[in-house]
C-alpha positions as a printed Julia matrix, in Angstrom:
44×3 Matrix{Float64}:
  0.0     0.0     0.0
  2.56    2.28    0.85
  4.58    1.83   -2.64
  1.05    2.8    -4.4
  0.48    6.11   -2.03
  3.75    6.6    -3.12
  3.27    5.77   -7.15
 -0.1     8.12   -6.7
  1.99   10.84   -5.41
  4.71   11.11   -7.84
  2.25   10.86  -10.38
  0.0    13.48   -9.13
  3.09   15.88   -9.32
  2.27   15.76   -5.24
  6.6    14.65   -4.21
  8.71   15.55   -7.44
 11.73   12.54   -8.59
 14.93   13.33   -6.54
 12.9    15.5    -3.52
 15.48   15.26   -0.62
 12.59   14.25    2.0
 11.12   12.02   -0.44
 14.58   10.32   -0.93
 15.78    9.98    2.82
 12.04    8.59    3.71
 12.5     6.17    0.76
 16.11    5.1     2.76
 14.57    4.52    5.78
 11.38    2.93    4.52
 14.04    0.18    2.3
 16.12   -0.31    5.73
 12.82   -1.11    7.94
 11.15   -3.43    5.1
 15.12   -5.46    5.15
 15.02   -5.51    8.85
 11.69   -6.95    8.88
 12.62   -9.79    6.3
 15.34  -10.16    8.48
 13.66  -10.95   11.45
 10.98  -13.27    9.73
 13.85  -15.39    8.51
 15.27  -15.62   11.16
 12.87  -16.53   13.29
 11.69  -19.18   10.97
């Protein structure tokens, strides 16, 4: 859901390519989503 709010956005002209918030929330949101993987596999 969050990677088609975020789809929507860029194509509503709402968060322009290369937008410095845009790209350090992108970071952040790629380093939880790997943490989380993490955890599930390890746990399994």
């Amino acid at each position: 859901l969050v990677m088609l709010a975020m789809a929507e956005s860029l194509t509503s002209g709402e968060i322009v390519p290369g937008d410095l918030e845009f790209t350090a929330l992108a970071t952040r949101m790629v380093a939880q989503g790997l943490t989380v993987l993490r955890d599930v596999a390890e746990s399994a």
